[in-house]
Structure formats: structure tokens, C-alpha cells
N, C-alpha and C positions, 0 to 999 in steps of 0.2 A: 263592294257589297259582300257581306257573311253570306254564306250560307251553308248545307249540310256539303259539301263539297271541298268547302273550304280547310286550308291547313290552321288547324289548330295554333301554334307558335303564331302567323300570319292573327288570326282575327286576335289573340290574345291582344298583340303588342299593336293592333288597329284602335283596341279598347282603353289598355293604356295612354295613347295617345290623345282618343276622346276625353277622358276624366282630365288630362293635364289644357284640355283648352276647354272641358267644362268650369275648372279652378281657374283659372285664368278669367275666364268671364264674370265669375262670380267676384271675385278678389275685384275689378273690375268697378265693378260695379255698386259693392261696396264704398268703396271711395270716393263717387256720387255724392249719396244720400247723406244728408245731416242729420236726417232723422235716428238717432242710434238703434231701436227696435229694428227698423231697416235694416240697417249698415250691419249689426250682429247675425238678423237673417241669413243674410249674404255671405258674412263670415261666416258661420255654422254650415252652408250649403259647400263652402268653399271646404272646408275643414273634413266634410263629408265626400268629396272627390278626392281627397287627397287617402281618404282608407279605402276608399275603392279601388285607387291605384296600387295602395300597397299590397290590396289581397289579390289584385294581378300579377302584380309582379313575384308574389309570393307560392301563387299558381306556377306559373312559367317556371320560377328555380326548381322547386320540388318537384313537376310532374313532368316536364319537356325539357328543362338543359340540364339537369341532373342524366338524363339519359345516353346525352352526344359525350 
């Protein structure tokens, strides 16, 4: 669990984590449905945790391990 407490670097790379099994779910999922509307849904939601990740990760270089 986050909270104000928490180390920064720690919830960062708890978040990246999450997006990379939100994308995974969705990618997932994707591959179900035959309906294409569907199936693109799910790739566009998958394609959107994947720039989530990157502005975490993007976070974390620039503001925490550019530091150490």
C-alpha cells in the first residue's frame, strides 16, 4: 500500500509494475474477442499502459536515480 509515508522510488516502481500487468490484461484480452472494435479497444487501452509506463520510468531516471 502507497501512502504519504511511502518512498517515493518504492511506489514509483509498485506503479510501473501495475501498468505492465494492466498491459498484459489487456493485450490479453484482446485476443479473445473477434469482434475488431473490441479487440482494438483493448489494444488502444493496452498501448495506453504502455505510455504510462514510460512516463514512470521516465519519472524515476530524471528525478530519483539521476540523484544516487
Amino acid at each position: 500500500m502507497i501512502d504519504a509515508t511511502s518512498d517515493p522510488v518504492e511506489a514509483i516502481k509498485l506503479a510501473i509494475q501495475r501498468e505492465e500487468g494492466a498491459y498484459e490484461f489487456y493485450m490479453r484480452h484482446a485476443k479473445v474477442f473477434k469482434n475488431e472494435a473490441t479487440r482494438k479497444m483493448f489494444e488502444t487501452l493496452a498501448a495506453e499502459e504502455i505510455k504510462h509506463k514510460e512516463r514512470l520510468l521516465a519519472e524515476l531516471d530524471n528525478n530519483y536515480l539521476s540523484e544516487m
